[in-house]
N, C-alpha and C positions, 0 to 999 in steps of 0.2 A: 174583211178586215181592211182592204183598200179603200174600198170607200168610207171617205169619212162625213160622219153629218154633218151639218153646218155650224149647229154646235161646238161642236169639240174643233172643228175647222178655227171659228171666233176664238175659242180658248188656248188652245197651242197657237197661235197669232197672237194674242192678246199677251201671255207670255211671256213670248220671247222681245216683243215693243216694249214691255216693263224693265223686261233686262237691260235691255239697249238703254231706257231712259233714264232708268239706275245710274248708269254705270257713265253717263257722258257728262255729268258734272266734274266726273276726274279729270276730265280736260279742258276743265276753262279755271281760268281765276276764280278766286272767291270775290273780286269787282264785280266780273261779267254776270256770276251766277246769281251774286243777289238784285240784279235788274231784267233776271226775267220773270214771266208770269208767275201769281203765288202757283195756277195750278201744276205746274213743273218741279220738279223734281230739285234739289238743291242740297242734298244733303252728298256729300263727298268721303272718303276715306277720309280715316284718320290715319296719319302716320304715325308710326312705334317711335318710342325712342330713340332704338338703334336705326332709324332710317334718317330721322330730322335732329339728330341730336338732345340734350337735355339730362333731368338727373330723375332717377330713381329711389325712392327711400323707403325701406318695411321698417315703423316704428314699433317698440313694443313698451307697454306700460310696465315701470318698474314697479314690480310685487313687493320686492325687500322696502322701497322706498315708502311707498304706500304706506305698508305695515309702520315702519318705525315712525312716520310722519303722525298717523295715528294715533299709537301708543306715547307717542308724547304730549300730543293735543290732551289724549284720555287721561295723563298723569298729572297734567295740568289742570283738567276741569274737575279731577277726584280731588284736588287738593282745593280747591275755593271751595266746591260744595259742601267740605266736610271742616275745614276749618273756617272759610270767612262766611259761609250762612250758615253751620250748626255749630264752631265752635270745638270741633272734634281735633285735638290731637292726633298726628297719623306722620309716619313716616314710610313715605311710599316711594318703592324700586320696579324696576322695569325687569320681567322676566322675558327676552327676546325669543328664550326659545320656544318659548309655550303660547307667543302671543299675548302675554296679557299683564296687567302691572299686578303688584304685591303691596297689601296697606298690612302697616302695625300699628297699633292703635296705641297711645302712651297712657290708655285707661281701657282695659278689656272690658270694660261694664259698658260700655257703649258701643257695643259690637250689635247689638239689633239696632240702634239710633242709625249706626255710622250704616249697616246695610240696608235700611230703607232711602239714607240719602242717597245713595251710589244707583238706586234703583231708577231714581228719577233723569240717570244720564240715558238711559237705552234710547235706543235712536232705532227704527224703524223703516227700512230701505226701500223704498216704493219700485216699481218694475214700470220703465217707460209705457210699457206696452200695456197694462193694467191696472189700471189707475186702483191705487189702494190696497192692491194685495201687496206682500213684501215680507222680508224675514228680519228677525233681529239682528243687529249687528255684536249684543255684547252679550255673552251670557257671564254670571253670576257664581261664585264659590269661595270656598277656603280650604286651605292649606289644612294637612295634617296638625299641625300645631298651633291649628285656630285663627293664620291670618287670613285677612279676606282677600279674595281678587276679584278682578272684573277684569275680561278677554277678549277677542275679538271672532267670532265665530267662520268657521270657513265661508260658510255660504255669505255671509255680509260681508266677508272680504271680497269673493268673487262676485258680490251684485253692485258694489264698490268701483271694481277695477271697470266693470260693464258698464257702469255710466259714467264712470270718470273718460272713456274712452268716447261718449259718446260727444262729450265736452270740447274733448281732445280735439276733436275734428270741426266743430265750430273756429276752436281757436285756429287751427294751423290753418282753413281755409279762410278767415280773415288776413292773418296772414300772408300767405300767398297773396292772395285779390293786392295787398298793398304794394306788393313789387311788380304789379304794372303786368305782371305772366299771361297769357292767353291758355283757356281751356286745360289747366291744373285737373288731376283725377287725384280725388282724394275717395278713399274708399274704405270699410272697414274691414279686416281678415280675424275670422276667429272671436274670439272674447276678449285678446286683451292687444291687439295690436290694429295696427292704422297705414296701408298703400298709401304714399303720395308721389306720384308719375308730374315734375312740369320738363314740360317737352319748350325745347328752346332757349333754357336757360343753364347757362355756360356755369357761370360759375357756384360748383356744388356746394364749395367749402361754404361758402354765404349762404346757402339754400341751408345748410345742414344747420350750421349757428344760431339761424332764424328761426327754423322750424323745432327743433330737438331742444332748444333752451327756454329752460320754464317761466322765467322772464317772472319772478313773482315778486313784487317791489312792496318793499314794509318802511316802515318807520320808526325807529326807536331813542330812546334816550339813552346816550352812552353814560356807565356809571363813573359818577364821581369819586375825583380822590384815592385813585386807583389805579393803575395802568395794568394793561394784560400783561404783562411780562410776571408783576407784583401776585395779582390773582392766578397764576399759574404756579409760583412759588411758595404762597400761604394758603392756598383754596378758593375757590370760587363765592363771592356770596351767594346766599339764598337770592334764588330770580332771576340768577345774569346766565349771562354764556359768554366765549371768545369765538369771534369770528375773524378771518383774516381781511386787510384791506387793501384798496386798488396797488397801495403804495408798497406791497412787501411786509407790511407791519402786522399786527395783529390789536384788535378793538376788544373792549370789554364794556358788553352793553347789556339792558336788560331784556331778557326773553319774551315780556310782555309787547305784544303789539302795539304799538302808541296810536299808528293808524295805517290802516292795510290801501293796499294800490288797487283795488277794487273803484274806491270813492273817486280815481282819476277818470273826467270827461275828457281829458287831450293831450297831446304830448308832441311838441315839433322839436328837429334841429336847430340849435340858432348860434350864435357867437356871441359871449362874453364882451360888454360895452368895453370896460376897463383892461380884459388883457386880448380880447380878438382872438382867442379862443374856443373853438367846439364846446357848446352846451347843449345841452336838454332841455328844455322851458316846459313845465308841467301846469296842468288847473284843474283843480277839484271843483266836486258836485257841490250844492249849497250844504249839505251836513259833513262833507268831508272839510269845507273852507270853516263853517265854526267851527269843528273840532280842531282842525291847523292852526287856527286865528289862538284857540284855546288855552292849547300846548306850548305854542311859541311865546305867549303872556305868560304863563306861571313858571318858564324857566328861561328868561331870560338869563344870558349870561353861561350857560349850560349849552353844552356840546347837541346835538342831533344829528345821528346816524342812519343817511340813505343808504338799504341794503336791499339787493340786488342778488335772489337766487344764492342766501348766505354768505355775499361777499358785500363785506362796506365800500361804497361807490365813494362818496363821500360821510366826512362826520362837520359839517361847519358849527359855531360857535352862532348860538342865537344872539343877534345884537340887539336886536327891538322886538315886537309883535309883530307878526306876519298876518293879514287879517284881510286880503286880499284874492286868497285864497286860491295861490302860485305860485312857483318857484321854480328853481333851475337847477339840474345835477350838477356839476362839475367833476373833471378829472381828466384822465391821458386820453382825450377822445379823437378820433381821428375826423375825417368829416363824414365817411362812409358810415363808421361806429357810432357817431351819434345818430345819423339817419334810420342805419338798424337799431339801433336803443328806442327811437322814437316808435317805431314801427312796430316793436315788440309791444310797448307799454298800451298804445292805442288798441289793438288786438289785443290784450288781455293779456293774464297769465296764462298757461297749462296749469290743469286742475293736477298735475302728477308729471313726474319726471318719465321723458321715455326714451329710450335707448335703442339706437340704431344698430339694427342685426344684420340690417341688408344696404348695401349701396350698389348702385348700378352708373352709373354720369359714361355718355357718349358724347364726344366735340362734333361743331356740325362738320366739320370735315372728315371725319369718320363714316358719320350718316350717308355726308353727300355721295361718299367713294360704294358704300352700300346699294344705296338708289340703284347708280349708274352700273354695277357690278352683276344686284340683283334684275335690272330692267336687258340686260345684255344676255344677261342666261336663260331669262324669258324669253325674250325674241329668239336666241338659238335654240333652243329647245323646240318650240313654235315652229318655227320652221324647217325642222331636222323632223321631227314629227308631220306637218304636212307633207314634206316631198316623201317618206316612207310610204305611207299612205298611199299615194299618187301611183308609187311604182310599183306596187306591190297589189292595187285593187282599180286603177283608173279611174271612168269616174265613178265606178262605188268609193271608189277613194275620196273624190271631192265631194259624194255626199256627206261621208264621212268629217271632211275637213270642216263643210258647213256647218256640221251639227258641234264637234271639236270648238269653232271659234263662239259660235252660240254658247257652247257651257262655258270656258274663258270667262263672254261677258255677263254671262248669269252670276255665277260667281263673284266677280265684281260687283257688279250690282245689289248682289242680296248683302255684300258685306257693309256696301254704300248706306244700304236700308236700313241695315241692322245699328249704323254708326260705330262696328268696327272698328278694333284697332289694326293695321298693317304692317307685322311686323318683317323680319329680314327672313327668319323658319317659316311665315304664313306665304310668304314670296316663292321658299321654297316649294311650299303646301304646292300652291298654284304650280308652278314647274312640275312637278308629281303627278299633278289630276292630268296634266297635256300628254304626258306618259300613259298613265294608266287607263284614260279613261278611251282608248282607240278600245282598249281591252272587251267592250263592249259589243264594239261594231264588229271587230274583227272575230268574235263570237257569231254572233247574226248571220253576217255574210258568208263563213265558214260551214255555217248549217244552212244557209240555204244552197249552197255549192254539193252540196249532200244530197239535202230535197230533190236538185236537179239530175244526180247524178243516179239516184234511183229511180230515175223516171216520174216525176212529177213534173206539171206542166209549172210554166211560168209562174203565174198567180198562186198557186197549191207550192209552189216551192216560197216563194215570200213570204206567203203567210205562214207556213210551216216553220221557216225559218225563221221568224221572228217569235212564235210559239213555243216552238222548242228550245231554244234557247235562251229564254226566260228566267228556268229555273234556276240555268245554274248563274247567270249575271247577277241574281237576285241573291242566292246562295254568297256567291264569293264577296260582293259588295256588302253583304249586312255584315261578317264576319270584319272585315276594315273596320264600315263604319264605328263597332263594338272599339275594335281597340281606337280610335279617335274619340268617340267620347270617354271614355277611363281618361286618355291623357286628356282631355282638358278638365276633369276633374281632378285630377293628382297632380297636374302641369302649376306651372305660374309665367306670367307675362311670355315672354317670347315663344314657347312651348304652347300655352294656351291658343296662340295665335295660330299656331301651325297645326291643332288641334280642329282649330272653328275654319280652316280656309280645306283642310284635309276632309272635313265632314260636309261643309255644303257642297264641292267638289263632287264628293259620290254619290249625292242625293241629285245635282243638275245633269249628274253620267247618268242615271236610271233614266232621268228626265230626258234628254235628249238624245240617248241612242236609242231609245224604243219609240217614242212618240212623235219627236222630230225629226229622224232617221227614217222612218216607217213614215211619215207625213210627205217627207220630200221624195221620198221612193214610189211613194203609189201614188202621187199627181204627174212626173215625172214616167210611170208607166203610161198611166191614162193618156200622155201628153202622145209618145213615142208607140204605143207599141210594141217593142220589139221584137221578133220573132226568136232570135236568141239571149237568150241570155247570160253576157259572161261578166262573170261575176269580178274575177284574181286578171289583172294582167302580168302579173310577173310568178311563176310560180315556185315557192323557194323553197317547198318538198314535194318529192313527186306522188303522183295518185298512186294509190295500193301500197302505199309503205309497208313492207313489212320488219323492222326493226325488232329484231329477237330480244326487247331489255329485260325480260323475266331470266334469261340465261344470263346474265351478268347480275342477278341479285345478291346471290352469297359473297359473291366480292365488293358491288358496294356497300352491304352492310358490314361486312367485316372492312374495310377502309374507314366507313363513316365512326363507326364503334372506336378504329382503333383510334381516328383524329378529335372522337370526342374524350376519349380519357387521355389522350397529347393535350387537350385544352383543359381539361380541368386540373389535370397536372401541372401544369404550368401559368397556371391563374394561381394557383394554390405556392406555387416558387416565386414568381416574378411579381404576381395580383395586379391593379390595374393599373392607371397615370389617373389617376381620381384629381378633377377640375373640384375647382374653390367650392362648387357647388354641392361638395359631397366631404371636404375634407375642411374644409372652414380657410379663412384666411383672405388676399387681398391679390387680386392681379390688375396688374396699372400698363397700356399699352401706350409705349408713346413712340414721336414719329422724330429723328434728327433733321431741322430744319436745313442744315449746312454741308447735304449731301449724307452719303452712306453711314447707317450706327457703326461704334465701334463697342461691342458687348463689353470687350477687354475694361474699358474706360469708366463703362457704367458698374462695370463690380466693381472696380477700386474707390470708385465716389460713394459706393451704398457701402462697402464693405467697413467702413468707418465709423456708421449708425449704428452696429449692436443692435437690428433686426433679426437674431438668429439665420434660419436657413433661408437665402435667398435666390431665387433660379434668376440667369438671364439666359434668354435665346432669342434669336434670330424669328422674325413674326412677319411672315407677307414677303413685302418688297424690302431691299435691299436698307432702306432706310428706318424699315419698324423692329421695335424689340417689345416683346414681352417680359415683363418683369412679376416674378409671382416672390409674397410675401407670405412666411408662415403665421397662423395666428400665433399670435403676441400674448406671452401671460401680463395681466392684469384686465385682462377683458375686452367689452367691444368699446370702451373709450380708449383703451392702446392700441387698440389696433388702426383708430381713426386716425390717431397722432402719428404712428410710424408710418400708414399712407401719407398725411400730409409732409413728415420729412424727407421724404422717399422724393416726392411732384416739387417741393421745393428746392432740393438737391439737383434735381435732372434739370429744371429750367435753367437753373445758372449754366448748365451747359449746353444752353437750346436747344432740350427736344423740348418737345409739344405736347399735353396729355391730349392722347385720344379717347380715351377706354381708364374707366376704374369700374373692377366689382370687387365691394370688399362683402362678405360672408361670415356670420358670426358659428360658432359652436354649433347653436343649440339648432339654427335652422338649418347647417348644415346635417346636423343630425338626423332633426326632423325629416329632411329633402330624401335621406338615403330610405328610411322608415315606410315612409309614403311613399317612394319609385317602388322599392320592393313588393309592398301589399298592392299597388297599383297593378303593375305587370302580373301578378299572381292574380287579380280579383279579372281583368280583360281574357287572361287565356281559360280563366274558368266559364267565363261568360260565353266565349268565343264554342270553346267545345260543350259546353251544354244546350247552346243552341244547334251543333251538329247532332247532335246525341237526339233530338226531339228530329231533326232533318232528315237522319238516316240509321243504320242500323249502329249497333252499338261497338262494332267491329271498324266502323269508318269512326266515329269518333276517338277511341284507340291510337287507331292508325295516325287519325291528326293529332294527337296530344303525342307519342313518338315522332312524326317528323317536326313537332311543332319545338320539341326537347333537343333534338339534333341540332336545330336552326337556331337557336337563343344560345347556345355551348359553344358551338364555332363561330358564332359573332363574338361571344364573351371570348373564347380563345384567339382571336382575330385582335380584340384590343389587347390582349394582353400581351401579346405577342410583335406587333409592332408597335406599341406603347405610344397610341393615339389619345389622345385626351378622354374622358370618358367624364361625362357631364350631363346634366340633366337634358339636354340635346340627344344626347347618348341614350336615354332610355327611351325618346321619341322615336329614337331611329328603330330600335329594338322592338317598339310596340308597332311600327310600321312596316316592320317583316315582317313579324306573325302573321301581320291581315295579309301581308302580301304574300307570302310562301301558304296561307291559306287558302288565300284565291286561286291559286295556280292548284292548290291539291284537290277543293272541291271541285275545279273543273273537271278532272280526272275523274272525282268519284262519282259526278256526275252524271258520264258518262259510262260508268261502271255501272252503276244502278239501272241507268236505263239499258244499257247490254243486256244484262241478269234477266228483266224482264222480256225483251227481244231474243236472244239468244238461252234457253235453257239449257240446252244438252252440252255445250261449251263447254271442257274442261276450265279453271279459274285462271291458271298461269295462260292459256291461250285467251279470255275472254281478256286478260288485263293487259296482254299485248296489242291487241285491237283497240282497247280504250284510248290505251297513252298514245299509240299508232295516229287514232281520228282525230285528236285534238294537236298532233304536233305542231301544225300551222298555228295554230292559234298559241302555243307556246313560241316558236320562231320569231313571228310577229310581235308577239306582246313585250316579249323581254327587250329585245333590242329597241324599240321604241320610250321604253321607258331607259334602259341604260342613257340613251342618246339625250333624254332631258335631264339627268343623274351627272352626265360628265361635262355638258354645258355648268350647273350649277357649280361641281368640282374646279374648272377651269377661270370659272369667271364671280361666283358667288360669294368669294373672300374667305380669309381664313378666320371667322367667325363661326361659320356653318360647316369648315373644313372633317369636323369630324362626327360630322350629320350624313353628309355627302359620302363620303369612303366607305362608313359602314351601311349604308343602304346598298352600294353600290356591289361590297360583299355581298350583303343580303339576299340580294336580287339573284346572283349568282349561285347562290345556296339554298333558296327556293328553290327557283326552277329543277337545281337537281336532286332536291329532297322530292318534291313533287311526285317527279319518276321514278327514281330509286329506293326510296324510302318509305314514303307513303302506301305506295300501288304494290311494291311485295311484301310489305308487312301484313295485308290482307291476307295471304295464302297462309302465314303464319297462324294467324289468328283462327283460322279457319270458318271463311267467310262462306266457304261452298265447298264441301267435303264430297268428294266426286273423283271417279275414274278419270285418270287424265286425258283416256280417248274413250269417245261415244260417238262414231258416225266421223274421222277425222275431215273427210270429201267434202262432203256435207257443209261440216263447219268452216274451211278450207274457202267456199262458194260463199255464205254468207259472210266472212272476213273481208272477203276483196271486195263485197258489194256495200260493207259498209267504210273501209277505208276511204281516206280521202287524201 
């Protein structure tokens, strides 16, 4: 096994140069990087939001909107069909809640006439992806009393909302592109909703007005001889509608399109010659300009109303023919508002109204303080982890360290490859893997300190050591990996992140503590020699432990039992501090420019707004406050409004926004839905790959200690009433792997005892188990707290309550591990046996195989 062939020599070299070349674009400029060679490597991390600032928005397509937009289209094209090409009599109402309109006919003898004409509206929904197949959008009937309808079928409503979305993203990424933003993620989620991430841009409120607003520009003729006030008080005529105008007032024009803003080629900011002014200067395609030219000739003298997303922009009075085939909006334009007018119009409409559920906007000084927060708790971590190492194995320690900085920059590198996002959770990913992943080595090294101590030569002990302790690195790391991909399939943005940096982590820990650990160990022999072998310099339990913890089991499980029904009691009294992300609503983190917040000051200025329930507290430093806002009834456009009166209120008294996430109902909804089946679908996954691993009594075992350790986290938050947030279920799915790993190591040195050891009674062979492996619990824990409370100290209070409860976690692993895990086997009856057989005997084999 030491020797390696040249082969595999090339390959694990070849490797770890790829990581390294990965990974050094992170530290040049993107000047430097795009002038060197193409063959070089140049693609760099991306940063997250939360690191470099910027806004976040999950759009979703309005279903209600759609519909009614529809059924009015369809009540309008039922009534030309049937009266202006056949002549048919019909007086038709809109049935909202069925979907579909209602015709009467004012001659029932033409009810076969009038339902072949309606036939001819069905419309036929094609499927981007297959060209020609597709469903109806209308089907066909009548009422009990003989009237006819026409409906809109679900499935054409849902193959509707699917391609209106698919539209969607056309438009909002033109968009975008027009405000000048760098590498915008526009993405689609789901069937009916749309990700758009632009990183670097400050201000949200302008991003959201831009993006969210449907920007659908018509043209109509206001009706004559009539004012909306008059047609509000006598009825409406046949054709028209009231809409309201820029001015306060309200318009009464007719419904018929005169000419839709599709025909417009252009649209710039300009200024009014005569009053200097903010306008709009528009110019139509050559069939938009005759039909303008048209329009404007047969009513001269007649009003014409520009309308804008149902609001009349303007209504001017035609003086002449317009036949040039342009014109100008006017109205209260500011210089920025025409600019976004312009910007809107040239980008198109949205084929559909969409409604923001999610808002996320970080300032870059928020980000910057993350950077530097999260790059401080790396390096301490880092380094709190290497001197562990050092002292505790010398230079198997620095082998260690070598192979430790090599995964780092694999890690790096493969996220570089991959074009990654880097978020502030995936920073903390990385901090985690520098912890966990000695977990390997310190396996390795441990069994070969074993090898050696049963008399195996030098080389027979390496390679044993690295043999044997195979299975279980393999064992405890797939069990992780399991819960990392669940969360980045049930996670979103920052969670996902911490998801993809947690899972190549474990996959470069396989990589590098067996093949590169084992590479530099046996060229390293070959080089030296050395007659002895020591392995630990520092030894922090001593050889032969004998540690009685089977005699303390009925008391930890009667402690553990009685502190898990304390926590479900008092989750069930108290329940959680549930973050925006699970209760809906809006939290704005701002920072007081002019020295220390005064909370006092900020509830008396919000307490005015008639926001309902509003938290302030004290967030970070001295100078931050957190402000949570409950959701708002009237929806997620209230909830937008009372954020913006909230940021508007505070700047007058200079804070700063750091931080907005606002969360609507339905995702908040969704988010708790999906954590739950999430976490339920990973610990199913997790023990039923033990369950094929080993006997069906250790899977048991890990599904009880696995029940222990998720109840005293959940009674942990409830109990000091830490935020509990979709971070919160990350931390949660990152104990299981982790108090898994700690428990398989046990078992798996349980199994192979069973096999070595028969005649063992089971309480003595499980003392021997937990006994050989103590070092490598000693070791493992503490190295990982040590990168757990760098992140706590310096990682900020974004991840404050990611951090804490790992930090429990880690805690409550390890000692479910021992106490929980390893005697619930005797329980179960794993080996039903005389408790002495030959005690001498077993006694002699014990001490020989402690360590």
């Amino acid at each position: 096994m030491l020797q390696f062939s040249p082969l595999r020599t090339v390959l694990i070299l070849l490797v770890a140069i790829c990581g390294i070349l990965f990974t050094v674009p992170n530290f040049f400029s993107k000047e430097q990087v795009a002038g060197w060679p193409d063959w070089l490597p140049k693609q760099a991390l991306v940063l997250g939001l939360d690191l470099q600032g910027g806004s976040h928005l999950l759009l979703q397509v309005n279903r209600e909107s759609i519909i009614t937009e529809r059924l009015t289209d369809l009540r309008r094209d039922a009534r030309s069909v049937l009266a202006n090409d056949n002549g048919i009599g019909n007086i038709i109402t809109t049935d909202a809640a069925n979907n579909r309109i209602v015709i009467e006919l004012t001659d029932p003898s033409q009810r076969d006439a009038a339902a072949a004409a309606l036939q001819g509206l069905q419309n036929v929904i094609t499927d981007s992806f297959f060209a020609g197949v597709g469903v109806n959008e209308l089907e066909f009937g009548q009422t009990p009393d003989g009237k006819l309808t026409a409906g809109l079928t679900e499935e054409g409503i849902n193959r509707r909302m699917s391609s209106l979305v698919a539209q969607s993203m056309e438009v909002i990424r033109n968009r975008v592109d027009e405000l000048g933003t760098t590498e915008p993620t526009i993405q689609r989620q789901g069937d009916d909703r749309v990700l758009v991430q632009v990183p670097g841009f400050e201000d949200s409120d302008r991003l959201k007005n831009i993006i969210s607003q449907t920007a659908r520009l018509t043209f109509h003729m206001v009706y004559p001889g009539m004012s909306a006030a008059q047609a509000q008080a006598q009825g409406l005529p046949a054709g028209t509608m009231i809409l309201p105008g820029q001015d306060g007032g309200n318009e009464l024009i007719y419904d018929d399109v005169a000419l839709g803003g599709e025909s417009l080629v252009d649209a710039q900011p300009s200024y009014d010659q005569q009053t200097n002014r903010p306008v709009v200067t528009f110019r139509f395609d050559t069939r938009g300009a005759i039909t303008f030219g048209e329009i404007t000739s047969a009513n001269v003298g007649q009003r014409f109303a520009v309308v804008l997303d149902n609001r009349v922009l303007t209504a001017p009075v035609i003086q002449q023919p317009i036949t040039g085939g342009s014109g100008q909006i006017t109205g209260n334009f500011t210089v920025e508002s025409a600019n976004d007018l312009a910007v809107l119009l040239r980008a198109g409409a949205l084929p559909a109204s969409l409604d923001i559920v999610e808002e996320r906007s970080v300032g870059p000084s928020l980000g910057a303080d993350s950077v530097r927060g999260g790059a401080i708790a790396g390096i301490i971590g880092g380094i709190s982890t290497v001197v562990f190492m050092l002292i505790a194995y010398g230079l198997f320690g620095v082998f260690a360290n070598i192979a430790l900085v090599l995964n780092i920059v694999m890690v790096i590198g493969a996220l570089s490859l991959l074009g990654a996002t880097l978020t502030l959770p995936g920073i903390a990913g990385i901090v985690l893997t520098m912890g966990m992943a000695v977990d390997a080595n310190v396996l390795i090294f441990e069994r070969i300190r074993e090898e050696k101590a049963n008399g195996r030569s030098n080389v027979q002990s390496i390679q044993a050591g690295f043999s044997n302790a195979m299975s279980a690195i393999l064992d405890s790391n797939v069990t992780t990996l399991i819960a990392a991909i669940v969360l980045f399939f049930l996670g979103s943005g920052p969670v996902q992140g911490f998801a993809v940096t947690l899972a190549l982590g474990i996959l470069t820990t396989l990589l590098t503590a067996y093949f590169i650990t084992l590479f530099i160990i046996g060229r390293w022999y070959d080089w030296v020699r050395p007659k002895n072998l020591k392995i630990q310099l520092t030894r922090f339990i001593p050889d032969n432990t004998k540690i009685p913890f089977m005699n303390w089991r009925r008391i930890a499980i009667t402690a553990s039992v009685v502190l898990s029904v304390a926590s479900i009691a008092w989750f069930g009294i108290a329940g959680l501090n549930l973050g925006i992300d699970f209760k809906g609503g809006s939290a704005i983190e701002v920072q007081h420019q002019g020295g220390p917040a005064d909370p006092g000051v900020i509830r008396e200025v919000l307490s005015g707004l008639d926001l309902g329930d509003v938290q302030v507290q004290g967030f970070g430093t001295p100078e931050d406050v957190l402000i949570r806002i409950e959701l708002q009834p009237g929806g997620d456009a209230a909830q937008q409004v009372a954020t913006d009166r909230v940021t508007e209120a505070l700047a007058a008294e200079n804070y700063e926004v750091r931080r907005i996430e606002a969360v609507s109902g339905t995702v908040s909804g969704e988010l708790a839905m999906t954590s739950a089946i999430g976490l339920s679908v990973a610990v199913v996954c997790i023990l039923i790959y033990l369950w094929f691993r080993f006997e069906w009594q250790f899977a048991v075992g890990a599904i009880v200690s696995t029940l222990h350790d998720v109840i005293l986290t959940i009674g942990f938050f409830a109990l000091t009433g830490i935020e509990f947030n979709q971070t919160s279920i990350a931390a949660i799915l990152t104990i299981v792997g982790y108090s898994l790993n700690d428990t398989v190591v046990v078992y798996d040195r349980v199994r192979e005892f069973m096999r070595k050891y028969r005649k063992v009674p089971i309480v003595e062979l499980l003392n021997m188990s937990i006994n050989s492996t103590l070092s490598r619990t000693v070791l493992t824990g503490p190295t990982t707290l040590l990168a757990l409370l760098a992140l706590a100290l310096f990682g900020g209070e974004v991840i404050q309550s990611f951090v804490l409860s790992m930090i429990f976690g880690v805690l409550i692993g390890t000692y479910s591990s021992i106490f929980i895990a390893a005697p619930i086997l005797v329980y179960l009856g794993l080996k039903d046996r005389p408790e002495a057989d030959k005690p001498a005997a077993a006694e002699k084999r014990a001490d020989g195989a402690a360590v």
